[in-house]
Every structure is written in C-alpha cells, then in structure tokens.
C-alpha positions in Angstrom: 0.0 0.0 0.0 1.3 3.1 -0.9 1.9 6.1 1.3 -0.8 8.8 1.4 1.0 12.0 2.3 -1.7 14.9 4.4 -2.3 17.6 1.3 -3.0 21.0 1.9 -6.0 20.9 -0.4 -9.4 19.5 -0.5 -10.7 17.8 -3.6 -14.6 17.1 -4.0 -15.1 14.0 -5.4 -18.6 14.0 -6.8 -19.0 16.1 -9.9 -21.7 16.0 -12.3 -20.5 16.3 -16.1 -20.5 19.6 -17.1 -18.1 22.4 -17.4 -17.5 24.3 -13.9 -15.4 26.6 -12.1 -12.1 25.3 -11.3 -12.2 26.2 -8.0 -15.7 25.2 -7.1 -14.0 21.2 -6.6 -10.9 22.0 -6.2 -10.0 24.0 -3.3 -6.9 25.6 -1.5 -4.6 25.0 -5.2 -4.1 28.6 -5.1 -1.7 28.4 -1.4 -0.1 25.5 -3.0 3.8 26.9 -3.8 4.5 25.1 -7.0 1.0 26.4 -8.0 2.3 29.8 -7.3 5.7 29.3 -9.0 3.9 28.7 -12.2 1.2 31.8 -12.0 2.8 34.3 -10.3 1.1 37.0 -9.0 -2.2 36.0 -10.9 -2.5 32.8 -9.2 -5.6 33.4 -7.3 -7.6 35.5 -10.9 -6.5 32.4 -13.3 -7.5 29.6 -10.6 -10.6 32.1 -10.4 -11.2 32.1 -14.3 -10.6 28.4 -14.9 -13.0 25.9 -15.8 -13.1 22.1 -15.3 -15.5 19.7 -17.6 -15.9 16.7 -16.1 -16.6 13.7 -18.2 -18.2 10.6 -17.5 -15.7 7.2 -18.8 -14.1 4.3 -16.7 -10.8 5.5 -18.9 -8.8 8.2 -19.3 -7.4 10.7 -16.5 -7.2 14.4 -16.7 -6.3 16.7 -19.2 -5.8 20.3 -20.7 -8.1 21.6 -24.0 -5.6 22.5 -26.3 -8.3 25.1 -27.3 -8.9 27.1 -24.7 -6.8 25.7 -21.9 -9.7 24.4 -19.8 -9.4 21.1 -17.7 -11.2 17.9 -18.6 -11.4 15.3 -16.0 -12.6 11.9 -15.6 -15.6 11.7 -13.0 -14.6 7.6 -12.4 -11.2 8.9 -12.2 -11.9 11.6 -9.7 -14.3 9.6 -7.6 -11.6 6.2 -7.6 -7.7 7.2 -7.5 -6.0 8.2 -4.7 -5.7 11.6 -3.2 -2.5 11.7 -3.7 -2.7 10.7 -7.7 -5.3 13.0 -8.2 -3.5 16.0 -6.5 -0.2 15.1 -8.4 -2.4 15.0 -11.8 -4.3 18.7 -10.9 -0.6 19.9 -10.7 0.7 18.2 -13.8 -2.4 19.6 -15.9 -2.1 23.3 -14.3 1.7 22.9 -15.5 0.0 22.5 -18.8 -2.5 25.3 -18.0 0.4 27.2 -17.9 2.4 26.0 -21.1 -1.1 27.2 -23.0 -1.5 30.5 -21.7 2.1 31.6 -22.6 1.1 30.2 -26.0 3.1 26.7 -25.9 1.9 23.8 -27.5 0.6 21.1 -25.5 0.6 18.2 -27.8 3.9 16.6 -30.7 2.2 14.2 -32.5 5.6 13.3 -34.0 6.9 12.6 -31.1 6.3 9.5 -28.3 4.5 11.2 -25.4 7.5 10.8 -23.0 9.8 12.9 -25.5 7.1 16.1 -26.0 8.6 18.8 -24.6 5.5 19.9 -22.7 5.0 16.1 -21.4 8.9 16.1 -19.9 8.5 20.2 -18.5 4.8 18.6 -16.8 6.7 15.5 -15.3 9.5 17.2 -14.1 7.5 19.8 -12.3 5.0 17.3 -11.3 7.9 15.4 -9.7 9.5 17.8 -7.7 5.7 18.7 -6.2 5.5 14.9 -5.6 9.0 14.5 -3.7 8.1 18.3 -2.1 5.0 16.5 -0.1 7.2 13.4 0.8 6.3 10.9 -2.0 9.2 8.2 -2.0 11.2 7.5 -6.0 8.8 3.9 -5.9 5.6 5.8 -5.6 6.5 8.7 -8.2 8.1 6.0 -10.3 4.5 3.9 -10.4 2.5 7.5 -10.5 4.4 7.7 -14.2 3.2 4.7 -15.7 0.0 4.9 -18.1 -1.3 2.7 -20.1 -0.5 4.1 -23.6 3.3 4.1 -23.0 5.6 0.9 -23.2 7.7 -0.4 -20.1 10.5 1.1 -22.0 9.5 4.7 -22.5 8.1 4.5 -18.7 12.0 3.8 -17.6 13.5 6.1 -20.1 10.8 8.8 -19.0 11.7 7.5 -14.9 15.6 8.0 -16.0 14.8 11.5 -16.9 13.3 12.9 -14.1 16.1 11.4 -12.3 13.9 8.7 -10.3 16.2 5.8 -11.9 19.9 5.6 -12.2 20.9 4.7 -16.3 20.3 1.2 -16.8 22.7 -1.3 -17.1 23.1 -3.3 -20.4 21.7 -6.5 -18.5 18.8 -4.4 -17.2 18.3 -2.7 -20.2 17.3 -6.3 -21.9 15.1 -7.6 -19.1 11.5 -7.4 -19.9 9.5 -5.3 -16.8 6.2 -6.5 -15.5 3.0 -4.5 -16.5 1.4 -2.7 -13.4 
C-alpha cells in the first residue's frame, strides 16, 4: 500500500459532467507553492477564471483543451484514485494550463508522449511537487506509468526525471512487469 501523504487541499469527489469553475471542486490550489511558481502574482484570478468539464468514462485521467486551456477530467477517475494521484495529476495539468497561456503547444504528435517537450517540462514539475509533499522514487516511479506508453518509455521517462539511475546493459534487456 502506498503512502498517502496529508495535502494542503481538499478535492470534491462527486462532480456531475459539465463544465465548472475550477475552484468550485478543487480547493486551496491557489496556497499550494508550486501552483504559485507557475502563475505568479495571478495565481488566485486564473485559478478564479478556470474551468473544469468533467466527463463521464471508466478510462482516461485528466487533461488540458488545447483550445482554450480548460481542464477535462474523468468523474470515475476523480471519484476512484487516490488523493494523492489525483493531487499530483491537478498539478501536472495546471503545469499544462500554464504552457497554453504563454502560447506553448501542449501536444507533438511526431513525437512518443515521454519525448514532448511539454510532457517532460509537466513530469519534471510534477515530480518535484511529488517529492516536495514526501512521495518516495517507488511511488512517483509507479505515479508515471500509463497505459498508452511501453515499459521502456516508462524507464527512459523514470531515467529523466532522475527517479532511476541509467540502466545497465543486463537491465536494459530484461523485460519489466506491466502494473
């Protein structure tokens, strides 16, 4: 079982789908430092002015419109996963929040989803928030593996944000277990 850090923040869990003020489910983001670090001074007007559309699906997570930098979130994702998942995710999509308001593109399509600049600049930050709050390497390590990337790209994405040391050329050929 994994450790559950205390969070500054208190997440609502039930949210019918429908596109909502940010803050109306997600509360106390705008004291969170890192949250700070990445909007300055207009922290608490942006939080203010975002909007969250929930969805209703047993897949998929969380992420940012690429159209007008709005939040979508899974309502089976947001009622099931773990407090601190969820709070790790909110801070990886606001990182992305951020990349679209300075005009950034949010997705590579010819590039794998580990190597897209605004996936590694996400993960990194998301990382740092992660060990900030007292997450251990294993749990961040599991926190970055999804479904649509290979056990490969998880390590070589685990490698960059410094969680694993560079594999060995006998590790490097031994075939890791799906989560």
């Amino acid at each position: 079982m994994s450790r559950v850090p205390r969070l500054p923040v208190r997440i609502d869990r039930r949210a019918p789908t429908k596109l909502y003020p940010f803050e109306r489910f997600f509360h106390g983001f705008g004291r969170v430092e890192a949250v700070r670090a990445l909007f300055g001074e207009d922290t608490d007007r942006i939080l203010r002015n975002l909007r969250v559309e929930f969805f209703s699906s047993k897949f998929g997570y969380m992420g940012t419109s690429d159209l007008d930098g709005h939040l979508l979130i899974s309502t089976h994702h947001l009622a099931h996963s773990d407090r601190s998942t969820l709070y790790l995710d909110l801070v990886h999509e606001l990182c992305h929040v951020h990349q679209f308001r300075e005009g950034r593109p949010l997705f590579y399509p010819r590039r794998s989803y580990v190597d897209a600049p605004s996936e590694v600049e996400a993960y990194a930050f998301t990382v740092r928030e992660g060990r900030r709050i007292g997450l251990p390497d294993r749990q961040l390590i599991d926190y970055l593996k999804v479904e649509w990337i290979s056990p490969a790209e998880h390590r070589r994405l685990a490698q960059r944000m410094g969680l694993l040391g560079r594999p060995t050329r006998a590790k490097a050929h031994r075939a890791r277990p799906r989560r």
